[in-house]
Short mmCIF file of the C-alpha atoms (twelve columns), coordinates in Angstrom:
data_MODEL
# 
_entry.id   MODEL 
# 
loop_
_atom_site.group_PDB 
_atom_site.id 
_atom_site.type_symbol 
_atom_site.label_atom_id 
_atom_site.label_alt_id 
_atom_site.label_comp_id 
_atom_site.label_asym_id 
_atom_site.label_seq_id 
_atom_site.Cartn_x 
_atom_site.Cartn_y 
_atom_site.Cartn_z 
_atom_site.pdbx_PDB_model_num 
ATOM 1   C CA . UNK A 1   119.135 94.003  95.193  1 
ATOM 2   C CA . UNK A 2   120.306 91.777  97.828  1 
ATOM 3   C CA . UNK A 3   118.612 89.469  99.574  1 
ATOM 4   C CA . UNK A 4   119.451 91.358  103.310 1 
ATOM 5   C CA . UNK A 5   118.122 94.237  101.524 1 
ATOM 6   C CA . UNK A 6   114.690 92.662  100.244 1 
ATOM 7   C CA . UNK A 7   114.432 91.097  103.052 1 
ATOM 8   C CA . UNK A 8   114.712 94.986  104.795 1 
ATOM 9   C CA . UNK A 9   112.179 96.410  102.985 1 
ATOM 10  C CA . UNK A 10  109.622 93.503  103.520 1 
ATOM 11  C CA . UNK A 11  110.798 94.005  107.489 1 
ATOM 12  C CA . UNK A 12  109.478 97.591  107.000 1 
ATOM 13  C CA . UNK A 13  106.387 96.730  104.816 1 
ATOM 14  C CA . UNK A 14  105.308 93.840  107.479 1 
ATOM 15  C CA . UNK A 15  105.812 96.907  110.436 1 
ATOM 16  C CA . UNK A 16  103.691 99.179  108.212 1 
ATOM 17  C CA . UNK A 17  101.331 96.570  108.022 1 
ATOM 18  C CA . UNK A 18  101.086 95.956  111.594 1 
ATOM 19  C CA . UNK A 19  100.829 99.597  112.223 1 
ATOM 20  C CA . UNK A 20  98.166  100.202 110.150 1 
ATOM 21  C CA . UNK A 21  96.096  97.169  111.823 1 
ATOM 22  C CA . UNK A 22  96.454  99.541  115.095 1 
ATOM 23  C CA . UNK A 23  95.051  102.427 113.177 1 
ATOM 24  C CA . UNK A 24  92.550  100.564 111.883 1 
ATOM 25  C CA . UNK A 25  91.468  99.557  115.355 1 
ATOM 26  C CA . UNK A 26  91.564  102.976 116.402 1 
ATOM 27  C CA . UNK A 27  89.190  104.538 113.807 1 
ATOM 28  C CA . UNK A 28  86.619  102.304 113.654 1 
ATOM 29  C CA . UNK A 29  83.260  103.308 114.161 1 
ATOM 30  C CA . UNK A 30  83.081  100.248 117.043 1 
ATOM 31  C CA . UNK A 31  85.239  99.121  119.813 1 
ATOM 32  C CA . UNK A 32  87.534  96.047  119.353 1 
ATOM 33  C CA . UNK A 33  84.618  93.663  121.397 1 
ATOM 34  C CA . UNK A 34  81.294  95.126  119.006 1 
ATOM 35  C CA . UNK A 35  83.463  93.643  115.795 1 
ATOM 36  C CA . UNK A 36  81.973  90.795  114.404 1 
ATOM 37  C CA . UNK A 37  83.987  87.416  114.408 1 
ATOM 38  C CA . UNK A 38  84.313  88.072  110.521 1 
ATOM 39  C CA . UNK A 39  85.917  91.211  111.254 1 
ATOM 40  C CA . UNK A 40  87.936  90.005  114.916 1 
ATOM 41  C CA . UNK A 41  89.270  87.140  112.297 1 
ATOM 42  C CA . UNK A 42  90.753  89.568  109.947 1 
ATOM 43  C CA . UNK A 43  92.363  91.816  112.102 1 
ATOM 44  C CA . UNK A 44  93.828  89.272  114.264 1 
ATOM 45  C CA . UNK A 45  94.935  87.507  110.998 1 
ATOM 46  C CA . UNK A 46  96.205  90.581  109.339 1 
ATOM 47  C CA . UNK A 47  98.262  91.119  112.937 1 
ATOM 48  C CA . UNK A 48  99.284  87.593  113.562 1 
ATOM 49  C CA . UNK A 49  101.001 87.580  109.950 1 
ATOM 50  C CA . UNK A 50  102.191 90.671  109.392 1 
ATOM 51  C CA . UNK A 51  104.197 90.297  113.038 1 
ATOM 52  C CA . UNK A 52  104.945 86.613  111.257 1 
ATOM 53  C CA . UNK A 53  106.740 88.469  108.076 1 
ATOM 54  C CA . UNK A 54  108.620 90.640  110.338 1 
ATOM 55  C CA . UNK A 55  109.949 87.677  112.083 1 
ATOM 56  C CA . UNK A 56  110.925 85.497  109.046 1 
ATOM 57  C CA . UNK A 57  112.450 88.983  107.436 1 
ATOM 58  C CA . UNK A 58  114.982 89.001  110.283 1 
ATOM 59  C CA . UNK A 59  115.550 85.204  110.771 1 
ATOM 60  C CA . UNK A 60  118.303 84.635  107.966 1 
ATOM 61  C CA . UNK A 61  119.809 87.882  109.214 1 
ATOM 62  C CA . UNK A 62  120.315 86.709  112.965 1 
ATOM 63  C CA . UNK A 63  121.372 83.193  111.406 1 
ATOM 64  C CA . UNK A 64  124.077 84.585  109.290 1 
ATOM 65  C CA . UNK A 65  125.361 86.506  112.113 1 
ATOM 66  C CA . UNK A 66  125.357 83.437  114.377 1 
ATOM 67  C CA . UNK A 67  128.450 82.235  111.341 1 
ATOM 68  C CA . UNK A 68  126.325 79.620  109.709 1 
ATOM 69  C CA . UNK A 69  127.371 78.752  106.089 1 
ATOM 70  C CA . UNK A 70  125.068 80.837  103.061 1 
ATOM 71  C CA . UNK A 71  123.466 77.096  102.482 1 
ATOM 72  C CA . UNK A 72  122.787 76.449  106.231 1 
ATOM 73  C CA . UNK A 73  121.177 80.170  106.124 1 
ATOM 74  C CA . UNK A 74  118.510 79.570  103.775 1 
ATOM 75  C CA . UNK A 75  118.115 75.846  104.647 1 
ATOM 76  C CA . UNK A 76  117.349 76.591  108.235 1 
ATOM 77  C CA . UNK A 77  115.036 79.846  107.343 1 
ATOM 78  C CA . UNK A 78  113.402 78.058  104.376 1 
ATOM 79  C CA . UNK A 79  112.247 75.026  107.123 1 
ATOM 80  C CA . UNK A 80  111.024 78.058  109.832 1 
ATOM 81  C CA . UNK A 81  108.796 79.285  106.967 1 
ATOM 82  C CA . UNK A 82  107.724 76.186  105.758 1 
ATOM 83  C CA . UNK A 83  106.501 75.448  109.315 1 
ATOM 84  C CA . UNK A 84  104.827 78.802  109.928 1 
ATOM 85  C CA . UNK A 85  103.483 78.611  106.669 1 
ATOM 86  C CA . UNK A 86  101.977 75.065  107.330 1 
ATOM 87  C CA . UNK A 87  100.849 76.059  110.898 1 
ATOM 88  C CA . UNK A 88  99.099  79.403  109.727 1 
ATOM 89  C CA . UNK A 89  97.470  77.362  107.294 1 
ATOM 90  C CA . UNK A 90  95.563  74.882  109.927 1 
ATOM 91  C CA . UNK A 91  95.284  77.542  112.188 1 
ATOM 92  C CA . UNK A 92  93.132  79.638  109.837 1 
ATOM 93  C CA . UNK A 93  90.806  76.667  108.472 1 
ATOM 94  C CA . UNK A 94  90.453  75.785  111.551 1 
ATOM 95  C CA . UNK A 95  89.115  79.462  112.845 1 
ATOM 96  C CA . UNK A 96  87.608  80.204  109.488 1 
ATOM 97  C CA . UNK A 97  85.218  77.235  109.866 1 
ATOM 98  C CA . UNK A 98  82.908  78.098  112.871 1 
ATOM 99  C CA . UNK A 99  82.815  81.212  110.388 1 
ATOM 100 C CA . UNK A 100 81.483  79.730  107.959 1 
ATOM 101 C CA . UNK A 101 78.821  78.164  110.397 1 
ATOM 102 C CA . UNK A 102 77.431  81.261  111.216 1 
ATOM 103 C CA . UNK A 103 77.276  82.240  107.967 1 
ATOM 104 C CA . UNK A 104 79.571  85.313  108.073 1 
ATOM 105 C CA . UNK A 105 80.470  86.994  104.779 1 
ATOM 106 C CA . UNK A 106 83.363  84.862  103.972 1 
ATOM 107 C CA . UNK A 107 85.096  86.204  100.995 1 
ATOM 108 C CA . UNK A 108 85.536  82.583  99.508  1 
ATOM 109 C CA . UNK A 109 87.849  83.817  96.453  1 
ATOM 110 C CA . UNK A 110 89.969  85.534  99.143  1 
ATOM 111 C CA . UNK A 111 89.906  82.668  101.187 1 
ATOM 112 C CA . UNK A 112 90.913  80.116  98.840  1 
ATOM 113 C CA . UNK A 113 93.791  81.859  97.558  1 
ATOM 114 C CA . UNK A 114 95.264  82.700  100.764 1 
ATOM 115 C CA . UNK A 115 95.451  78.885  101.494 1 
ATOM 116 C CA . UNK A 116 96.607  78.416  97.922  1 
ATOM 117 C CA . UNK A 117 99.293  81.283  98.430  1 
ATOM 118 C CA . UNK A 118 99.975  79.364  102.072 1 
ATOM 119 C CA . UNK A 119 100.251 75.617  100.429 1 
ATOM 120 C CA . UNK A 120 102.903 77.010  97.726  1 
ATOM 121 C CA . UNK A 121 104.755 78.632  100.309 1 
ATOM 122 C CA . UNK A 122 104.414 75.671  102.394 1 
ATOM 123 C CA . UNK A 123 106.009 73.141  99.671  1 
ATOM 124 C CA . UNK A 124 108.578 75.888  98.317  1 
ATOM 125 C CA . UNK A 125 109.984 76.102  101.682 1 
ATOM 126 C CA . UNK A 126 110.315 72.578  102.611 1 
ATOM 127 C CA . UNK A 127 111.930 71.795  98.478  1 
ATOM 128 C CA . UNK A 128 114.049 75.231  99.275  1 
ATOM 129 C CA . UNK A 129 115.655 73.417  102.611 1 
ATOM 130 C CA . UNK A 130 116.548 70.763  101.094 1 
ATOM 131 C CA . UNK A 131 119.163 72.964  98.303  1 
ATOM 132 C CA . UNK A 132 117.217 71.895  95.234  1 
ATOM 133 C CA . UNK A 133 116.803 75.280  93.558  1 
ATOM 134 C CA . UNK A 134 119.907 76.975  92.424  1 
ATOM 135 C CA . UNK A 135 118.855 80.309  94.287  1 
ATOM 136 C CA . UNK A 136 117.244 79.524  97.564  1 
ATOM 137 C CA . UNK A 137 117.405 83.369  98.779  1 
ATOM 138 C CA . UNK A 138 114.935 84.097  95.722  1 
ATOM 139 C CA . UNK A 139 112.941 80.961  96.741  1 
ATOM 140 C CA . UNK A 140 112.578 81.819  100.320 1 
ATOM 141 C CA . UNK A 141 112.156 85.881  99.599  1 
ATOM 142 C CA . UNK A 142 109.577 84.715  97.410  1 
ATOM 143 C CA . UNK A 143 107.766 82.793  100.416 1 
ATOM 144 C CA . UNK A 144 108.026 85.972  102.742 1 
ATOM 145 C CA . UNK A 145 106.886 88.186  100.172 1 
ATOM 146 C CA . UNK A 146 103.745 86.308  99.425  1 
ATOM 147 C CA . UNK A 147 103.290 86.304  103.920 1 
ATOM 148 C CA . UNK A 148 102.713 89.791  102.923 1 
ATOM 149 C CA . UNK A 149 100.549 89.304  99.841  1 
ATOM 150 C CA . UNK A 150 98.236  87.800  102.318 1 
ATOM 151 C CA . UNK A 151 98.440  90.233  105.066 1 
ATOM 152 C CA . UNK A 152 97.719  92.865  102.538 1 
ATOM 153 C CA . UNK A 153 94.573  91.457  100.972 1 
ATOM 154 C CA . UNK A 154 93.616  91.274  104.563 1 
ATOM 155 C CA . UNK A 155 94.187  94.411  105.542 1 
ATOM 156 C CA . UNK A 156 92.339  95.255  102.171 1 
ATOM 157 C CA . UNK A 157 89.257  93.503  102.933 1 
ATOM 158 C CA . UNK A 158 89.275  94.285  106.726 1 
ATOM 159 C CA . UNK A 159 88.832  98.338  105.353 1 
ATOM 160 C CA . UNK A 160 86.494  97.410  102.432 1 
ATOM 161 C CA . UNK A 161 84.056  94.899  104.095 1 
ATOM 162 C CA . UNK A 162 82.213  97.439  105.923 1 
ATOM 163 C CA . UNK A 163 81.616  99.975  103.015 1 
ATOM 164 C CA . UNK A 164 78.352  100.926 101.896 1 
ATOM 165 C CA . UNK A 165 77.263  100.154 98.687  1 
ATOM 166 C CA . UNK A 166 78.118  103.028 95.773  1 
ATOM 167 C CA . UNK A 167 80.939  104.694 98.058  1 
ATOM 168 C CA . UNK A 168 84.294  104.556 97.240  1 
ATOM 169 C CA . UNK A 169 85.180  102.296 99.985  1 
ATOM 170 C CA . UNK A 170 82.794  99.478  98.741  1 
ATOM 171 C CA . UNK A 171 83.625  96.333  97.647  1 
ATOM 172 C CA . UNK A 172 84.348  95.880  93.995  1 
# 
């Protein structure tokens, strides 16, 4: 496959994503303001990044079309989603604290590997600008693919948290 064709289908995985966010709004037993700040976190993260992996799907696109070299492409994409990356990352430690002060349910294991997942997208992205690795589409595909690893386990726990105990729904 291509990389403008991976990069395609995570374009229509991040819109799914972000779609689904709205339908989770919709069909929650609460309005949007009765949501804890556990849950206002989630969604607006889940939102927030799977609008992000849209963006960075359709970045190397618009830059090729602009008649940049292949190299200048991914160089130029790879620093846009190392800075994301990096920004998302203080962004959400710096929201997820006050969290963690009111003693909200934090999933921690989530939480750690999201900012794990965010730190090695972070570095890969900056290395990938600079042309060390012999396939930087793969490298930076790699970086917007795990964007939506994130959003998904978000979008995962955002549905589960709520779930009574012994139904389906519940947290494992």
């Amino acid at each position: 496959m291509q990389a403008t064709q991976a990069l395609a289908v995570l374009a229509h995985a991040s819109v799914a994503f972000a779609g689904f966010s709205g339908i989770v709004a919709a069909f929650r037993r609460r309005d949007l303001p009765e949501w804890s700040p556990l849950e206002r976190f989630r969604f607006r993260f889940m939102v927030e990044f799977s609008l992000a992996t849209l963006a960075l799907s359709l970045v190397p696109m618009f830059l090729d079309e602009l008649g940049l070299s292949e190299t200048a492409v991914w160089s130029a994409s790879s620093v846009l989603l190392g800075g994301g990356a990096l920004s998302y990352l203080v962004r959400s430690a710096l929201r997820l604290r006050p969290l963690l002060a009111l003693g909200e349910p934090v999933n921690r294991s989530l939480a750690v590997v999201s900012l794990l997942v965010g730190v090695v997208i972070a570095v890969a992205a900056f290395v990938n600008a600079t042309g060390f690795f012999a396939h930087p589409s793969g490298v930076y595909l790699s970086g917007v693919g795990g964007c939506l690893f994130v959003s998904s386990a978000m979008f995962a726990q955002l549905l589960l948290a709520n779930a009574k105990p012994g139904s389906p729904r519940a947290d494992s």
